[in-house]
N, CA and C atoms of all chains as a GROMACS GRO file, in nm:
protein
  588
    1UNK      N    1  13.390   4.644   5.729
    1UNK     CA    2  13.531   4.626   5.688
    1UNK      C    3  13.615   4.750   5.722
    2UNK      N    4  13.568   4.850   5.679
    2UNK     CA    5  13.669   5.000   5.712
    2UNK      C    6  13.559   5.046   5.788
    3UNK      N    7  13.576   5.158   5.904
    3UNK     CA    8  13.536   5.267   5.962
    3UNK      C    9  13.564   5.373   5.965
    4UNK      N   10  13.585   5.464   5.876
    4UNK     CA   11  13.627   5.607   5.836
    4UNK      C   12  13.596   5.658   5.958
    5UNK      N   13  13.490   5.681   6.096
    5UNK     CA   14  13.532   5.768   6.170
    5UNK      C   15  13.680   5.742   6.286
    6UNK      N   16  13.702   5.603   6.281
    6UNK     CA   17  13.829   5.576   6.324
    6UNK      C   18  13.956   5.608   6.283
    7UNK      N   19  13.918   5.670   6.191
    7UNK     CA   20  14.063   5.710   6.094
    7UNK      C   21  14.165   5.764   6.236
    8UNK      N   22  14.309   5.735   6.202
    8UNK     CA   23  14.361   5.783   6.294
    8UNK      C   24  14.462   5.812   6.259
    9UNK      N   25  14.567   5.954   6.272
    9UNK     CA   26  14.652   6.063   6.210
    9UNK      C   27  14.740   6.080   6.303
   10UNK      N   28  14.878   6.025   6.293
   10UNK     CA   29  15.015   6.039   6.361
   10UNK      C   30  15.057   6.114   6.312
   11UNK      N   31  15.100   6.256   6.393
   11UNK     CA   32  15.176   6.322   6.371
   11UNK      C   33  15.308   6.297   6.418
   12UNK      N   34  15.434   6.254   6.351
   12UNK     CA   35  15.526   6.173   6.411
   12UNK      C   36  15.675   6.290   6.362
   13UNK      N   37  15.737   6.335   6.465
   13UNK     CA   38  15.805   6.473   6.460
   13UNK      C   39  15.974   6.342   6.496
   14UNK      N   40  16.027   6.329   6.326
   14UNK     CA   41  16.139   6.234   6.341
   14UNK      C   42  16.275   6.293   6.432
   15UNK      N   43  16.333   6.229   6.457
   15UNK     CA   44  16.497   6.285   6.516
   15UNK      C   45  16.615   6.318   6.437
   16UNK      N   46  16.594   6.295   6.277
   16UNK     CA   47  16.681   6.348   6.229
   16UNK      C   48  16.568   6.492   6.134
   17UNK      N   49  16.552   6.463   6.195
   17UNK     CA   50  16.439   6.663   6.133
   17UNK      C   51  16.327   6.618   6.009
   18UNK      N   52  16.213   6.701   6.037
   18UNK     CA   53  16.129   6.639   5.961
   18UNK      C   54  15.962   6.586   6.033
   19UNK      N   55  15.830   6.543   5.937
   19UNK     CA   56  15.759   6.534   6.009
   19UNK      C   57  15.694   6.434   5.938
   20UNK      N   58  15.632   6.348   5.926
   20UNK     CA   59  15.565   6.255   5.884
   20UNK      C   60  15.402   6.215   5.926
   21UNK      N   61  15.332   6.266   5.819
   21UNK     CA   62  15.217   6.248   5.916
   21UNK      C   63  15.152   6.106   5.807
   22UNK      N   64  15.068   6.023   5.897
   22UNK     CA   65  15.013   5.897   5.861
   22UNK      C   66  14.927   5.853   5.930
   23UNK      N   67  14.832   5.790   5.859
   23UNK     CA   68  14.706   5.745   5.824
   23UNK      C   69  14.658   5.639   5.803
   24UNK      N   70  14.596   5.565   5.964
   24UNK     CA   71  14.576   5.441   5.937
   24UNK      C   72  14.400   5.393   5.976
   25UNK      N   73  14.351   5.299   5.912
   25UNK     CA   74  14.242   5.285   5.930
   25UNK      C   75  14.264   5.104   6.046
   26UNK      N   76  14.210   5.095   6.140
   26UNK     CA   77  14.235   4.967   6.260
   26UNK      C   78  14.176   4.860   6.170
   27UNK      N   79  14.067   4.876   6.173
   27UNK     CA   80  13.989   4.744   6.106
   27UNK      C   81  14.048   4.691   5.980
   28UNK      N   82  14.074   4.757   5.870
   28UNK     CA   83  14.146   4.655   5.745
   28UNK      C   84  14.301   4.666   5.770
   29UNK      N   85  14.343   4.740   5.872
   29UNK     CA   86  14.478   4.796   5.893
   29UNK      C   87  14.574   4.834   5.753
   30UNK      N   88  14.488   4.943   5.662
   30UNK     CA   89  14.528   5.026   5.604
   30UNK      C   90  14.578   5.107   5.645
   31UNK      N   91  14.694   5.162   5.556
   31UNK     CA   92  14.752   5.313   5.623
   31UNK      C   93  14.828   5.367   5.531
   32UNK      N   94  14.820   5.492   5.517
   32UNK     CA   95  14.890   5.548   5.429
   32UNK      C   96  15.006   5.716   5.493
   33UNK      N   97  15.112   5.709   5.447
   33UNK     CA   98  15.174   5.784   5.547
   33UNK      C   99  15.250   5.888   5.440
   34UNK      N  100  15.294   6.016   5.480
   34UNK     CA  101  15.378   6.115   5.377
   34UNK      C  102  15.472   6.196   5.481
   35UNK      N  103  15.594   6.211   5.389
   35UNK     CA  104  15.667   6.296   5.469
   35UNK      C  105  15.655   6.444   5.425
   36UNK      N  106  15.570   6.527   5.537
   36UNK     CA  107  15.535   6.645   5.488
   36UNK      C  108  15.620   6.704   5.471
   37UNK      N  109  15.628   6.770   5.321
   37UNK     CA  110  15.709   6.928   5.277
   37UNK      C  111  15.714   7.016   5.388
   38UNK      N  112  15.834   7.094   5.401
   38UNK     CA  113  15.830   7.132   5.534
   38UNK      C  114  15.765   7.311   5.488
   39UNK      N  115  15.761   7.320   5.327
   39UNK     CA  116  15.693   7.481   5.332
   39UNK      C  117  15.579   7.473   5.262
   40UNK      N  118  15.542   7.375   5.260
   40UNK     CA  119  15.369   7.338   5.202
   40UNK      C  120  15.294   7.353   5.344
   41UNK      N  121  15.173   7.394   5.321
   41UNK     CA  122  15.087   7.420   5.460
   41UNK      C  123  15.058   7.267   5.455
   42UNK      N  124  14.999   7.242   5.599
   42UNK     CA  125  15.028   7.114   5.684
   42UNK      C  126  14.854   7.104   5.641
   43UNK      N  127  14.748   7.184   5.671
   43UNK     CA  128  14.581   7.137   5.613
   43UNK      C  129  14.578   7.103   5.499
   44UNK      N  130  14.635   7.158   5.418
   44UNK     CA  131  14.622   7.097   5.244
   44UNK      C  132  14.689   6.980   5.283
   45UNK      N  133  14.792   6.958   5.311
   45UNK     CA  134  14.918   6.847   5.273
   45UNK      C  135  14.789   6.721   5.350
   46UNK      N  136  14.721   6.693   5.459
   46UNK     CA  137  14.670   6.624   5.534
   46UNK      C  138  14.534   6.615   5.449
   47UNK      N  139  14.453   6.749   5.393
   47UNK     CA  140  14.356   6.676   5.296
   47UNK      C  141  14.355   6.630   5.176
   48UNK      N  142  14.504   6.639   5.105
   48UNK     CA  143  14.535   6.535   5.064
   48UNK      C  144  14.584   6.410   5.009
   49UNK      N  145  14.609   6.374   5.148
   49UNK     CA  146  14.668   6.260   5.176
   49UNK      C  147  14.519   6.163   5.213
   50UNK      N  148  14.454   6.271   5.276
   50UNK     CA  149  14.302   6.206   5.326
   50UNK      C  150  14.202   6.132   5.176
   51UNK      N  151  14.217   6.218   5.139
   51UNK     CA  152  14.129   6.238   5.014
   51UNK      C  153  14.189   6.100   4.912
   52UNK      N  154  14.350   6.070   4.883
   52UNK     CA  155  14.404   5.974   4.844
   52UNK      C  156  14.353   5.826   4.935
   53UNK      N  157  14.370   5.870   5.086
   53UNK     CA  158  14.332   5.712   5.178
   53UNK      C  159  14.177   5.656   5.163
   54UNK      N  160  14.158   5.752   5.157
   54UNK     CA  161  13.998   5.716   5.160
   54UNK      C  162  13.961   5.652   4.961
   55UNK      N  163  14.018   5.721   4.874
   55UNK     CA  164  14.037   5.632   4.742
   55UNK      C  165  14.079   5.502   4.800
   56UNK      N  166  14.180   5.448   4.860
   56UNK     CA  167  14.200   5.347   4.906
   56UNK      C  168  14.136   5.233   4.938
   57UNK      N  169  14.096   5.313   5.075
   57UNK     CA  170  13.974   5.246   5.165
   57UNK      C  171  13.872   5.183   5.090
   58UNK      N  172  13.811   5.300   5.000
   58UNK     CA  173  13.735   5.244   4.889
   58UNK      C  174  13.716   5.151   4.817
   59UNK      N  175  13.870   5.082   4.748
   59UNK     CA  176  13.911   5.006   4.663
   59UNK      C  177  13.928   4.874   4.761
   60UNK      N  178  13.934   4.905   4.873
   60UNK     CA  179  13.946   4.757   4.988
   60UNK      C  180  13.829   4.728   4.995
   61UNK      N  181  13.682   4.807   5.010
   61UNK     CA  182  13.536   4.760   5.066
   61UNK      C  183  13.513   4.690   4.950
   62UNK      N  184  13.531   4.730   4.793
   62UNK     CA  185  13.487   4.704   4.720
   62UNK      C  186  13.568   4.558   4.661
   63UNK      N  187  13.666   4.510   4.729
   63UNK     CA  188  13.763   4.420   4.673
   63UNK      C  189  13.730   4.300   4.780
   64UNK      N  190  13.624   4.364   4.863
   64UNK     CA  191  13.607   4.264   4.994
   64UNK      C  192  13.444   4.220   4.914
   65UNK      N  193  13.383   4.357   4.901
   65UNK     CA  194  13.283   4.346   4.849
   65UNK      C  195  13.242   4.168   4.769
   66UNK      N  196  18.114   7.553   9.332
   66UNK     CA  197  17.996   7.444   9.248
   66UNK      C  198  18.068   7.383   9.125
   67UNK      N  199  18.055   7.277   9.154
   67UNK     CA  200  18.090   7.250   9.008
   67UNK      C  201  18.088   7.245   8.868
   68UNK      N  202  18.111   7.200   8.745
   68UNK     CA  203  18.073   7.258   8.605
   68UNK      C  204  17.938   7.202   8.572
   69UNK      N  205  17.912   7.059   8.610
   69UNK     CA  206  17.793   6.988   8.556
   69UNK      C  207  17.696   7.068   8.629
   70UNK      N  208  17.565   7.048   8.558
   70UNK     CA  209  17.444   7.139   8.545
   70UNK      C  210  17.334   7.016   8.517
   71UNK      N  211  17.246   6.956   8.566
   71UNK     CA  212  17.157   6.855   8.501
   71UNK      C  213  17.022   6.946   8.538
   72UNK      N  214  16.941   6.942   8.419
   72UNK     CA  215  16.801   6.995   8.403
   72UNK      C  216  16.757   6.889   8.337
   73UNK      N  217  16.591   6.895   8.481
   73UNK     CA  218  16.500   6.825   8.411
   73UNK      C  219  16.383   6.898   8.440
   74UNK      N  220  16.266   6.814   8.334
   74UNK     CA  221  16.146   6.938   8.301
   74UNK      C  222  16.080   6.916   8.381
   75UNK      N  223  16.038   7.017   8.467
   75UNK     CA  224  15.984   7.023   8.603
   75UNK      C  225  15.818   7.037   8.571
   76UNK      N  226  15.802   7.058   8.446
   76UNK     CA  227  15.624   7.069   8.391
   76UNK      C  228  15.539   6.918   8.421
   77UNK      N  229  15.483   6.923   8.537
   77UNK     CA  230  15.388   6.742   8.543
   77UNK      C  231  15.282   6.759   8.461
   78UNK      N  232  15.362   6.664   8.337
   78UNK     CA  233  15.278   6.589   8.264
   78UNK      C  234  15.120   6.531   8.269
   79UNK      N  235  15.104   6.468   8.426
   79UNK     CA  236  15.008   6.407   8.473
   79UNK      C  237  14.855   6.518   8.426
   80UNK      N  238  14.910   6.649   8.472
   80UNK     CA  239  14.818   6.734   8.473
   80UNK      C  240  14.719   6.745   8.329
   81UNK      N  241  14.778   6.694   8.232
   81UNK     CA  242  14.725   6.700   8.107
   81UNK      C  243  14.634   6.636   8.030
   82UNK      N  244  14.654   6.480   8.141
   82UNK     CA  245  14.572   6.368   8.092
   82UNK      C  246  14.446   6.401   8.126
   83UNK      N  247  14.361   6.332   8.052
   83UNK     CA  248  14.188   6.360   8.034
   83UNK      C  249  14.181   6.486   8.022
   84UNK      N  250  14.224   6.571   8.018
   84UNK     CA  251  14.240   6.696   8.002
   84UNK      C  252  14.142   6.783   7.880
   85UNK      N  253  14.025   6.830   7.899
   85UNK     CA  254  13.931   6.873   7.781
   85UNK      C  255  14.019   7.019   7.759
   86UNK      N  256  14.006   7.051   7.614
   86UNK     CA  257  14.056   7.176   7.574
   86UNK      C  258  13.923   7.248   7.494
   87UNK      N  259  13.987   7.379   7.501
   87UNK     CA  260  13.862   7.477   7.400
   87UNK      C  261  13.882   7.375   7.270
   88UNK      N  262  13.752   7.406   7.183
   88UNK     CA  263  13.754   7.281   7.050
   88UNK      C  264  13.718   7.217   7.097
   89UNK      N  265  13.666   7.156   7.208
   89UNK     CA  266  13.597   7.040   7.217
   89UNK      C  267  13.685   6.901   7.168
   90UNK      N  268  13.817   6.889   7.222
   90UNK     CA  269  13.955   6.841   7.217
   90UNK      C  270  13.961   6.775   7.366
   91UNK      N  271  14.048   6.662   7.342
   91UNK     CA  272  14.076   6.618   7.481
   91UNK      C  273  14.192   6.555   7.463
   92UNK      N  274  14.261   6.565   7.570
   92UNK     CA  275  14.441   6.481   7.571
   92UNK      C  276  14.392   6.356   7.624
   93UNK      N  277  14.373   6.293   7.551
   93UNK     CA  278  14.333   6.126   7.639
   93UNK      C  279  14.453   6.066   7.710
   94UNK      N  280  14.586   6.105   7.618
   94UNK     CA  281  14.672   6.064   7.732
   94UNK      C  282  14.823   6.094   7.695
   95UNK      N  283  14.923   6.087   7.753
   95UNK     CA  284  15.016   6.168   7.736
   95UNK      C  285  15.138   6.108   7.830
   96UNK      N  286  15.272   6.083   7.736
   96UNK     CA  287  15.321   5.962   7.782
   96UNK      C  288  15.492   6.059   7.771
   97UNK      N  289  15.574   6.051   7.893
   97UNK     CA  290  15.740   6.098   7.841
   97UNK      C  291  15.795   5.931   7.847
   98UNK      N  292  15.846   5.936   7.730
   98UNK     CA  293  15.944   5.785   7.775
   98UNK      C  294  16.065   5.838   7.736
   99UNK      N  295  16.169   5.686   7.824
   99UNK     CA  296  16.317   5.670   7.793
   99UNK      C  297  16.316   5.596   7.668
  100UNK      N  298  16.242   5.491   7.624
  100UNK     CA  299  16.245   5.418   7.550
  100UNK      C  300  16.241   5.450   7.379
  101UNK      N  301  16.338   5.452   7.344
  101UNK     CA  302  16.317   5.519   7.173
  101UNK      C  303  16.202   5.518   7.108
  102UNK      N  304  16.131   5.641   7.043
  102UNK     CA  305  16.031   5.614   6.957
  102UNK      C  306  16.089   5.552   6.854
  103UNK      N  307  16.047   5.430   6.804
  103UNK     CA  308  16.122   5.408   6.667
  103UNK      C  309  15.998   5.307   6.601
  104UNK      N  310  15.976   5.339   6.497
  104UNK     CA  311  15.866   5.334   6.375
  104UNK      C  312  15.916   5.149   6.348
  105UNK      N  313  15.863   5.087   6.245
  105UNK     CA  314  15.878   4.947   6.200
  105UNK      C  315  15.962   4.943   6.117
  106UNK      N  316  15.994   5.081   6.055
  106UNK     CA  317  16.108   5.104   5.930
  106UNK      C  318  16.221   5.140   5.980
  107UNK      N  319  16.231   5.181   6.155
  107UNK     CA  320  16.352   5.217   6.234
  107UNK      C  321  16.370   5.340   6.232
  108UNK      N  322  16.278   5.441   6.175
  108UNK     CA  323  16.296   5.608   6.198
  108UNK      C  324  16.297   5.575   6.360
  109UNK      N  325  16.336   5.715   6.404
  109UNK     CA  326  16.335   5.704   6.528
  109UNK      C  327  16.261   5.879   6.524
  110UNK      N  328  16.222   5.896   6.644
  110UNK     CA  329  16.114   6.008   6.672
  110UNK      C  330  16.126   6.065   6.788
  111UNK      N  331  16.110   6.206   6.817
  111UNK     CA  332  16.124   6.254   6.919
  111UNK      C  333  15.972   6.301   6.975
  112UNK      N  334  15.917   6.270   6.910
  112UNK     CA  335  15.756   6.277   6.957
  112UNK      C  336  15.644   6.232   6.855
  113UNK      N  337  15.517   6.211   6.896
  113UNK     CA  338  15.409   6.142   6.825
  113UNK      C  339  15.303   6.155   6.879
  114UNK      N  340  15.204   6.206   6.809
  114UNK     CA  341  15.065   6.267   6.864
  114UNK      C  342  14.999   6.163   6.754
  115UNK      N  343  14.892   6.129   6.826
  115UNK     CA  344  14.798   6.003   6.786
  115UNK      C  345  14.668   6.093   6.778
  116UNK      N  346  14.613   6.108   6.665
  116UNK     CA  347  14.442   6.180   6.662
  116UNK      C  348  14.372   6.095   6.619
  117UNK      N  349  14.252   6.046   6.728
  117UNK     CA  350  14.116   6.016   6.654
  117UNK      C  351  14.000   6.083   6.706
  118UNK      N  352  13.950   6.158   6.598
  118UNK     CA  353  13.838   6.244   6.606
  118UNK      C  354  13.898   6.361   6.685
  119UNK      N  355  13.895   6.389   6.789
  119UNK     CA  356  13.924   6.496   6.873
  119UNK      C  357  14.019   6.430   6.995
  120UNK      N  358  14.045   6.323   6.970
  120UNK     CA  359  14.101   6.267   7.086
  120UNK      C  360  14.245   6.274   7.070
  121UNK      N  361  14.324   6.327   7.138
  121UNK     CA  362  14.482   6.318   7.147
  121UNK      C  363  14.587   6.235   7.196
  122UNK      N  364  14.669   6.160   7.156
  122UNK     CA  365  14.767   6.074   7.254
  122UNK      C  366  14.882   6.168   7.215
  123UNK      N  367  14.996   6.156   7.292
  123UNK     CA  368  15.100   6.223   7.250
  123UNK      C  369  15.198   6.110   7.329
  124UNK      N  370  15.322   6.084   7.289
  124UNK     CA  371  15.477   6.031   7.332
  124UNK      C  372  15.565   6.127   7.269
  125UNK      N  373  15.612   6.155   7.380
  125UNK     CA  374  15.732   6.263   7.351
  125UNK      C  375  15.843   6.217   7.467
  126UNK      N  376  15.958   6.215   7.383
  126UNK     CA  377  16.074   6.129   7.435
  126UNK      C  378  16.116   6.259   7.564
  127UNK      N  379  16.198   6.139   7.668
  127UNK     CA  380  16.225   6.208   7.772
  127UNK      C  381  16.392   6.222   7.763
  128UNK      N  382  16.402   6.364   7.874
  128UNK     CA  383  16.508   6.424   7.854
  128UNK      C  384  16.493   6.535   7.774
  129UNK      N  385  16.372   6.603   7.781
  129UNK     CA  386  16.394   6.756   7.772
  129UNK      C  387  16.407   6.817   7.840
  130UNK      N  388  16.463   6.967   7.823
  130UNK     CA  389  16.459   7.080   7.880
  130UNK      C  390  16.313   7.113   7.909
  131UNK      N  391  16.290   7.198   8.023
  131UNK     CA  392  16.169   7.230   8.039
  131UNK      C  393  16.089   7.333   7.922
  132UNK      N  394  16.208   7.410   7.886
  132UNK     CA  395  16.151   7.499   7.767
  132UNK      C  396  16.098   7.410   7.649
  133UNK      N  397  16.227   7.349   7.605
  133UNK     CA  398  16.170   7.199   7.511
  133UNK      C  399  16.079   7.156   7.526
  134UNK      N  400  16.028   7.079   7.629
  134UNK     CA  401  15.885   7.011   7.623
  134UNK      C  402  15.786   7.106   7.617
  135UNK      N  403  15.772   7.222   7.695
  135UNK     CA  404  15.687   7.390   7.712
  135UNK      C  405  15.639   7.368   7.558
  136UNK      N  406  15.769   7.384   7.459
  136UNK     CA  407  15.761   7.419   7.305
  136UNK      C  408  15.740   7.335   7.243
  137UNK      N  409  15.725   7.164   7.284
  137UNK     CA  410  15.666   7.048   7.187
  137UNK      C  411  15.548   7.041   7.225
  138UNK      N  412  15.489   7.075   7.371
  138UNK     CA  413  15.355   7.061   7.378
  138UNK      C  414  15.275   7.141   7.306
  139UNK      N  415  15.339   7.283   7.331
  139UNK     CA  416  15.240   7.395   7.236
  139UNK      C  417  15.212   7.348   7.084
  140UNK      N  418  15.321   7.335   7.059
  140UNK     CA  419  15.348   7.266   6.886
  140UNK      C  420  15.237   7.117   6.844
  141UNK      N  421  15.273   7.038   6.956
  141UNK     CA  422  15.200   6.903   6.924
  141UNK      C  423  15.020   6.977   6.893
  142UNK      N  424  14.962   7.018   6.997
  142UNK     CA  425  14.866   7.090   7.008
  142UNK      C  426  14.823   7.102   6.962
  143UNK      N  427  14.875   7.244   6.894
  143UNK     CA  428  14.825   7.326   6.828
  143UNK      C  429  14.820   7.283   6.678
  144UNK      N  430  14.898   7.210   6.594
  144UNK     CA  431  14.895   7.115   6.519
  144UNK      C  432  14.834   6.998   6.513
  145UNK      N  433  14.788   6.936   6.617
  145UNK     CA  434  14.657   6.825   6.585
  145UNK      C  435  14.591   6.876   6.602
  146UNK      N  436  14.521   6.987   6.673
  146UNK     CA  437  14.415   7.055   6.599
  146UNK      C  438  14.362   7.101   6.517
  147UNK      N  439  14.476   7.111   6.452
  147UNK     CA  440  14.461   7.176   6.294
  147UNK      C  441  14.450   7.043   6.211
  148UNK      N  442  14.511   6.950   6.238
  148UNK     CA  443  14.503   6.838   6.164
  148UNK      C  444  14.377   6.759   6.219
  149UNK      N  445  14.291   6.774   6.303
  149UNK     CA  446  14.171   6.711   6.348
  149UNK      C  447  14.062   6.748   6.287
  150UNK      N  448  14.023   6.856   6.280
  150UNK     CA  449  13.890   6.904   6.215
  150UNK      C  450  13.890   6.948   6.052
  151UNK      N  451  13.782   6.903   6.021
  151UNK     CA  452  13.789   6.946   5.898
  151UNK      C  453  13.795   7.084   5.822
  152UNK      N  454  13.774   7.194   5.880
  152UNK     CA  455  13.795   7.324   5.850
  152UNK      C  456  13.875   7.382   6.004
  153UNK      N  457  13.994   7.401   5.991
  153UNK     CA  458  14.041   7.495   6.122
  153UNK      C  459  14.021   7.595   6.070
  154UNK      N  460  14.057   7.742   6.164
  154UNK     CA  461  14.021   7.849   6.178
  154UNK      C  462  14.160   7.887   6.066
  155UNK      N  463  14.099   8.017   5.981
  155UNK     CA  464  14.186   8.117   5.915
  155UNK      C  465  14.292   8.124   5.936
  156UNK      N  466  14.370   8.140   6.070
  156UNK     CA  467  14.455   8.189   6.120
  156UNK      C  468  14.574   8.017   6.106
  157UNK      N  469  14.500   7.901   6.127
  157UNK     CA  470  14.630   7.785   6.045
  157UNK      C  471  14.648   7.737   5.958
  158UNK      N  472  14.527   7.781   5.867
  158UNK     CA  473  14.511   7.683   5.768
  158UNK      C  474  14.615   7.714   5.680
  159UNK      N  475  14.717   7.808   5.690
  159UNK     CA  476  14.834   7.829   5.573
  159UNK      C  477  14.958   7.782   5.698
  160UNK      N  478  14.951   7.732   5.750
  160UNK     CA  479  15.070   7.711   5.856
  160UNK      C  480  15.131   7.594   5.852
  161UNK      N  481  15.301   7.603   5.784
  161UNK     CA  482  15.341   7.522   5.746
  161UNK      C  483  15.436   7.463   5.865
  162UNK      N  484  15.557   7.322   5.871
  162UNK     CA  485  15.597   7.345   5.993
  162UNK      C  486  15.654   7.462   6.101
  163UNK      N  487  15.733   7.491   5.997
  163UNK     CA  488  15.782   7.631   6.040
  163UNK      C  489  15.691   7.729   6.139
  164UNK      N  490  15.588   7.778   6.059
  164UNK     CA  491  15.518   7.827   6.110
  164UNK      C  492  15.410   7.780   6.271
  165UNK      N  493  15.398   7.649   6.257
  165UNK     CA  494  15.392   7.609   6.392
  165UNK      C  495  15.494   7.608   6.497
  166UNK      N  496  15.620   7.578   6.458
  166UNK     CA  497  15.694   7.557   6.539
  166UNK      C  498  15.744   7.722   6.539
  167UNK      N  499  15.727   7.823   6.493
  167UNK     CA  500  15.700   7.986   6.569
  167UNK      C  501  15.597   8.027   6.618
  168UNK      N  502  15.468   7.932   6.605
  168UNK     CA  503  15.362   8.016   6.704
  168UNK      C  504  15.439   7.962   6.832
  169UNK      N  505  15.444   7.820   6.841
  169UNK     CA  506  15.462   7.749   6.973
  169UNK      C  507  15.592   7.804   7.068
  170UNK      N  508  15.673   7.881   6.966
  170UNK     CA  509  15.765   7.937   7.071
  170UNK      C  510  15.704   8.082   7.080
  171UNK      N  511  15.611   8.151   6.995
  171UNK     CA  512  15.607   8.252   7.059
  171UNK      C  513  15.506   8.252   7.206
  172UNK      N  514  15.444   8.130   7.199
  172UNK     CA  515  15.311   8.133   7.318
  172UNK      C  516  15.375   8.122   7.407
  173UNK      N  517  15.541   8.006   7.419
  173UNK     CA  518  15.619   7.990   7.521
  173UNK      C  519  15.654   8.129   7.590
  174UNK      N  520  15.704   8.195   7.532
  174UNK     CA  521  15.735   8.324   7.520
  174UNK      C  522  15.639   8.454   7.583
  175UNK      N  523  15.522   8.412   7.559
  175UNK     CA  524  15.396   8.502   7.583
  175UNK      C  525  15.346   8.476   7.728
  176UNK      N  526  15.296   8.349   7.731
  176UNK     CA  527  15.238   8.305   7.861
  176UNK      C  528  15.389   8.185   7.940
  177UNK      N  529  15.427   8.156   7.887
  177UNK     CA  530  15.572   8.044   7.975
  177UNK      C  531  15.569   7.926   7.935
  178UNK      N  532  15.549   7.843   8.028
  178UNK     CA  533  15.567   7.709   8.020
  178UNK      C  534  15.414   7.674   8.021
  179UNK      N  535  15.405   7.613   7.936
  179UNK     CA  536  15.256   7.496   7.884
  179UNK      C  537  15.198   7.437   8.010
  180UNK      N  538  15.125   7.469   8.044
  180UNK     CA  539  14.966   7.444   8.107
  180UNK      C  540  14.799   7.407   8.078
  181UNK      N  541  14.763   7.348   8.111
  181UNK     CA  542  14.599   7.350   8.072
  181UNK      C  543  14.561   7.495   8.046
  182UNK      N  544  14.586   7.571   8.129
  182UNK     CA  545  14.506   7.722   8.085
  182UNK      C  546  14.623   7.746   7.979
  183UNK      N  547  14.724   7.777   7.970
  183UNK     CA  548  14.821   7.836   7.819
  183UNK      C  549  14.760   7.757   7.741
  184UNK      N  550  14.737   7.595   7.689
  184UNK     CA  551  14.704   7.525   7.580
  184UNK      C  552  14.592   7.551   7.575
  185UNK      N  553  14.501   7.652   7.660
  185UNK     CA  554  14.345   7.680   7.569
  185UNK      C  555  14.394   7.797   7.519
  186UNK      N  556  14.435   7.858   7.597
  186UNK     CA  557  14.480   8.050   7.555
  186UNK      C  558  14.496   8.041   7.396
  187UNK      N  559  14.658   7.898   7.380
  187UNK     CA  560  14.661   7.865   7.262
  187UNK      C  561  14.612   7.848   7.149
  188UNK      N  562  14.481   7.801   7.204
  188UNK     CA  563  14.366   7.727   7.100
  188UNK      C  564  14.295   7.826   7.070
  189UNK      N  565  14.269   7.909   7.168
  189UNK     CA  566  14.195   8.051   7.139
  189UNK      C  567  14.271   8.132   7.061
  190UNK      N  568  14.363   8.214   7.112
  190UNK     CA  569  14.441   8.253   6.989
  190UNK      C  570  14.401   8.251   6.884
  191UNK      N  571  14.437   8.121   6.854
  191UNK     CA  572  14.452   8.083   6.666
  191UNK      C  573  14.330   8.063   6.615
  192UNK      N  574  14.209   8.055   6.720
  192UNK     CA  575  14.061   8.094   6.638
  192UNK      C  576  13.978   7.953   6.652
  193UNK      N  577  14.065   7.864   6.752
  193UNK     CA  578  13.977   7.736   6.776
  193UNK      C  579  13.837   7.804   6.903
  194UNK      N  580  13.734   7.771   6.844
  194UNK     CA  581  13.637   7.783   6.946
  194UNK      C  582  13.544   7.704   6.978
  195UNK      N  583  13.477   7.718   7.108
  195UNK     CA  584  13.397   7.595   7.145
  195UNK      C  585  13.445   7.537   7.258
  196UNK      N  586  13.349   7.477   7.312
  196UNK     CA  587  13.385   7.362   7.405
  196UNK      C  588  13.444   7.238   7.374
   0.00000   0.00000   0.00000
């Protein structure tokens, strides 16, 4: 159902300023996305957001389960 | 001569694709379009780097300056790298946008316009190592 090594992370740099990074898994086509703080470091902000998707992911195997 | 001035970014793109970097990183592929980035919610985007595992896509809208793109490539980069692995090196792990978007102009700055050899220099730098 999910494949966590597919996880896949857009770093998406908007046109009115700003950065959005998001998180989608292909197979259940989960995704979870945040508009990063622009003075929070970008590794914390991404682990977690990770750490939240993957709670997610979780709650889908087990709802498929 | 007249007043108009048109610049376009003379950096080929092409050169980048399949492209392995230090980190054990690869640009799988790497796209300038005319065509608006624009999301399902209608943001619109001036660039987008795609990571899975170590693998890179990037779209970055066309109609930059050559310095511009020089300074989104360094930036895209050097930032999905940091966002790819699970421990980056010391030197990004406190690096907020800001702070990427001043390494990437200072590398512009250091070595020029973005190349396969500047985007490892890059990677080295900041403490990415490996094949």
């Amino acid at each position: 159902m999910v494949d966590r090594d597919k996880i896949q992370f857009d770093l998406i740099k908007l046109a009115g300023g700003g950065r959005i990074l998001r998180l989608t898994e292909p197979r259940s086509g989960l995704a979870l996305e945040k508009k990063l703080a622009p003075a929070d470091a970008v590794v914390r902000q991404k682990k977690k957001l990770l750490h939240a998707f993957e709670a997610a992911l979780a709650r889908v195997e087990l709802a498929a389960a | 001569m007249g007043e108009w001035c048109l610049i376009f970014a003379v950096i080929d793109i092409n050169q980048f694709k399949n492209l392995r970097l230090h980190g054990g990183f690869l640009i799988k592929d790497i796209e300038l379009t005319d065509a608006p980035i624009v999301d399902a919610i209608g943001r619109e985007a001036v660039a987008q780097t795609r990571v899975i595992a170590r693998e890179f896509r990037l779209f970055i809208r066309a109609g930059l300056s050559e310095e511009e793109l020089s300074i989104t490539l360094y930036h895209e980069i050097l930032e999905a790298a940091s966002v790819a692995v699970a421990n980056p090196p010391d030197r990004v792990i406190e690096f907020n946008e800001a702070d990427f978007e001043r390494a990437a102009r200072e590398a512009h700055e250091r070595w020029g316009d973005a190349s396969p050899a500047n985007l490892n220099l890059l990677l080295q730098f900041h403490g990415f190592r490996g094949q």
